[in-house]
MITORSE-890796 format. One record per residue (C-alpha): x, y, z. Coordinates in nm, 2 decimals. Each point is the difference from the previous one (the first is absolute). Layout:
N
{X X	Y Y	Z Z}
...
This chain:
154
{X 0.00	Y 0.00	Z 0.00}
{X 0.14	Y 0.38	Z -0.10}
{X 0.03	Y 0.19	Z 0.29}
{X -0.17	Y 0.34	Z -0.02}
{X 0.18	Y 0.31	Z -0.06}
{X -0.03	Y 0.28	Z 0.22}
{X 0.24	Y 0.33	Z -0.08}
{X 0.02	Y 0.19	Z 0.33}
{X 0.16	Y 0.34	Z 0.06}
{X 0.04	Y 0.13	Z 0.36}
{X 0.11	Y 0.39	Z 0.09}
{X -0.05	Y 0.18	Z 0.35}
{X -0.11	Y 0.37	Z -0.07}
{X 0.00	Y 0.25	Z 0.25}
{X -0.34	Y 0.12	Z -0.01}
{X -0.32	Y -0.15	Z 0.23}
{X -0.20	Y -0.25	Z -0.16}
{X -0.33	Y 0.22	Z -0.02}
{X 0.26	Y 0.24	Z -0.30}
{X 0.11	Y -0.34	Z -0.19}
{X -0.32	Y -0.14	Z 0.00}
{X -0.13	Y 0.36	Z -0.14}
{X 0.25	Y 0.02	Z -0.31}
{X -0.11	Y -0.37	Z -0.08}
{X -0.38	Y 0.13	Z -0.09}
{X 0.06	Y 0.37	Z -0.11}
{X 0.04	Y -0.01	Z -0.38}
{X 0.23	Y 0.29	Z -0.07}
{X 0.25	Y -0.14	Z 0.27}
{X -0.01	Y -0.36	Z -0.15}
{X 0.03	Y 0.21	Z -0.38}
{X 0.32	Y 0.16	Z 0.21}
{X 0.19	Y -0.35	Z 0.18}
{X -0.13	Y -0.29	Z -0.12}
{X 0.14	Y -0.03	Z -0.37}
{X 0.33	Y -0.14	Z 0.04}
{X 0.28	Y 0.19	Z -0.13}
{X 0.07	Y 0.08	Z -0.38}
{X -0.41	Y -0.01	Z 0.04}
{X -0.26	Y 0.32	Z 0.01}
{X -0.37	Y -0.17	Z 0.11}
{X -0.35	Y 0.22	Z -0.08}
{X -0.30	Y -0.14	Z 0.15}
{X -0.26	Y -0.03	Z -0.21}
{X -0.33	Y -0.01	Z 0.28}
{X 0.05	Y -0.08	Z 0.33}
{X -0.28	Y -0.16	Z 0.24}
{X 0.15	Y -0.03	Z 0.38}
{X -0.27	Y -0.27	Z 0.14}
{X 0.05	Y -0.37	Z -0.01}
{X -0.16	Y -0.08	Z -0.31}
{X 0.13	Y 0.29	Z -0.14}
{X 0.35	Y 0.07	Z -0.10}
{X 0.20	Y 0.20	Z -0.31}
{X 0.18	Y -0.01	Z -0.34}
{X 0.32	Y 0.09	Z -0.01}
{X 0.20	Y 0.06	Z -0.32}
{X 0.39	Y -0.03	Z 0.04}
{X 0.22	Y 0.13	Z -0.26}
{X 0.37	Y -0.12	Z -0.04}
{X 0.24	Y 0.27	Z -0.08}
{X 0.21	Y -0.18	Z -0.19}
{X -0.25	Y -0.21	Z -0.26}
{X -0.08	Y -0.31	Z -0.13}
{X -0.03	Y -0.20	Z 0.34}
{X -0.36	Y 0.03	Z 0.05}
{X -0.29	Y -0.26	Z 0.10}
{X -0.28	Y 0.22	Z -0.16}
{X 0.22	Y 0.12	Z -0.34}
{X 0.34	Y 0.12	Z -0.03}
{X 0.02	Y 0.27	Z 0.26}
{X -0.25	Y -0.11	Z 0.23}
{X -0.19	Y -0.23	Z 0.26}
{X -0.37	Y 0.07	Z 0.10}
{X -0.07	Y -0.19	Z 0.27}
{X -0.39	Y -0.01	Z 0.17}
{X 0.06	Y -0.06	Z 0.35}
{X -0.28	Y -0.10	Z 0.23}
{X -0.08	Y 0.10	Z 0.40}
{X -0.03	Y -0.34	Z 0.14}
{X 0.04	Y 0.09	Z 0.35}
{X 0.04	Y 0.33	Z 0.17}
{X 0.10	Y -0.01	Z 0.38}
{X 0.06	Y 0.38	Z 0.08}
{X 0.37	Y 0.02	Z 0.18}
{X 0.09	Y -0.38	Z -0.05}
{X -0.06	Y -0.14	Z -0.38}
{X -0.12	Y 0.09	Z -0.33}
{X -0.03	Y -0.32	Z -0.25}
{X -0.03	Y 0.01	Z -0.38}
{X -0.06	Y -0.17	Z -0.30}
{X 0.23	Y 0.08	Z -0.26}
{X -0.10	Y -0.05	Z -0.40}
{X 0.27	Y 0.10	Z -0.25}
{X -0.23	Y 0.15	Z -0.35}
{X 0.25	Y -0.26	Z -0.21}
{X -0.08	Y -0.27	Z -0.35}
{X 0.29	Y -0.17	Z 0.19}
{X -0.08	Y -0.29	Z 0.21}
{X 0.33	Y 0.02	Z 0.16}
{X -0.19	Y 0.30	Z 0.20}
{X -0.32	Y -0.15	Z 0.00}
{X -0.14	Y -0.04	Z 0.34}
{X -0.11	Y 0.17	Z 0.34}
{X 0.28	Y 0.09	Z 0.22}
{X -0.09	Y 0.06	Z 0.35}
{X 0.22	Y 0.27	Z 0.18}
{X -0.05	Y -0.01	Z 0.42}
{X 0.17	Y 0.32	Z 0.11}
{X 0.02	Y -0.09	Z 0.39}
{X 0.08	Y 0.28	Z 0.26}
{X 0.12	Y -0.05	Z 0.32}
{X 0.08	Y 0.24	Z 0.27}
{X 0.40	Y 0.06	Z 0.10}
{X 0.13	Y 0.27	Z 0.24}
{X -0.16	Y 0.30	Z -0.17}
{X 0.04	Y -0.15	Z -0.34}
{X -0.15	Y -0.26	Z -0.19}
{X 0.13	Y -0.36	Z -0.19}
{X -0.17	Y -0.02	Z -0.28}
{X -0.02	Y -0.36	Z -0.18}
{X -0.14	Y -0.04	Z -0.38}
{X -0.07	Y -0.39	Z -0.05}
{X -0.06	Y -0.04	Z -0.44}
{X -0.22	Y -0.31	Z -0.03}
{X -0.07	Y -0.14	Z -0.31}
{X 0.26	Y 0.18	Z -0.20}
{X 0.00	Y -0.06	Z -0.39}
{X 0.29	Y -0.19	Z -0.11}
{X 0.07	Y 0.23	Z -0.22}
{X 0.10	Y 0.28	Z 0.26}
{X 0.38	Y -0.16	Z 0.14}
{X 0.05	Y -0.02	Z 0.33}
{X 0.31	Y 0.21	Z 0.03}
{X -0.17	Y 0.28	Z -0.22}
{X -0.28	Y -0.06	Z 0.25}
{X 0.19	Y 0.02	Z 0.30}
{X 0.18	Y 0.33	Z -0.13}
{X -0.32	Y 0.16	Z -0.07}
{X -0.18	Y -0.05	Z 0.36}
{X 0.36	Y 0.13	Z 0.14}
{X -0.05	Y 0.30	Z -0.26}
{X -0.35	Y 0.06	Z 0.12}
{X 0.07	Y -0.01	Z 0.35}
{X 0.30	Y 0.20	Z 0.02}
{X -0.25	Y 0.28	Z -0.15}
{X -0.31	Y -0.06	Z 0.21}
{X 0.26	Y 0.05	Z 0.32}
{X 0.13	Y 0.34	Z -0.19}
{X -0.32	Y 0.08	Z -0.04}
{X -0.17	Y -0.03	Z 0.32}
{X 0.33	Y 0.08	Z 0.24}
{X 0.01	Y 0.33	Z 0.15}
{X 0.23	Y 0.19	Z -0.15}
């Protein structure tokens, strides 16, 4: 039997929980630190309920690595769960003709209380094979390291 891949990332950001958990369900944060760099993300319509959830377009700056066409990835994400201060969960769908990135990914980004700061865990579920794990595991670094610029006081 094929064990099931999980990609994980893991940072500690100095900011409470209740800040983190904001810039995970405000749209022109998530536009700001969640495209992983050499990306610029738009959000297409954003519904902050579970049930609800956004479209995100993410453009490469350098082209012709995209998902969606050449320069970019659309990717319909869906609120599965919304636990305010602790979790949001997600479910990912890449806009692709490529089965390689067919599929629903499911994102848990799990906050936990430390100090005055927060460890904040992403747990990728379900990732398309076509996505490689060490690309993977550079882009939740990528997006972490900016949602902890983001939200730490200057």
């Amino acid at each position: 039997m094929t064990e099931k891949r999980v990609d994980r990332g893991e940072r500690r950001i100095a900011a409470p929980p209740g800040d983190v958990y904001r810039a995970l369900l405000d749209p022109a944060a998530l536009e700001r630190w969640l495209p992983p760099e050499g990306m610029t993300g738009r959000m297409e319509h954003f519904d902050p309920r579970p049930g609800g959830g956004f479209r995100l377009t993410l453009t490469y700056r350098e082209p012709g690595r995209g998902k969606t066409d050449a320069d970019t990835d659309v990717v319909e994400v869906g609120f599965a769960d919304l636990v305010p201060g602790e979790r949001v969960v997600q479910k990912a769908v890449f806009d692709s003709d490529d089965p390689a990135f067919a599929g629903t990914m499911t994102m848990t980004w799990a906050l936990a209380p430390d100090g005055g700061g927060t460890v904040v865990t992403v747990a990728a579920e379900d990732v398309p094979p076509g996505i490689s794990a060490e690309d993977h595991a550079a882009g939740l670094a990528s997006s972490l390291a900016q949602l902890a610029a983001f939200v730490e006081p200057r």
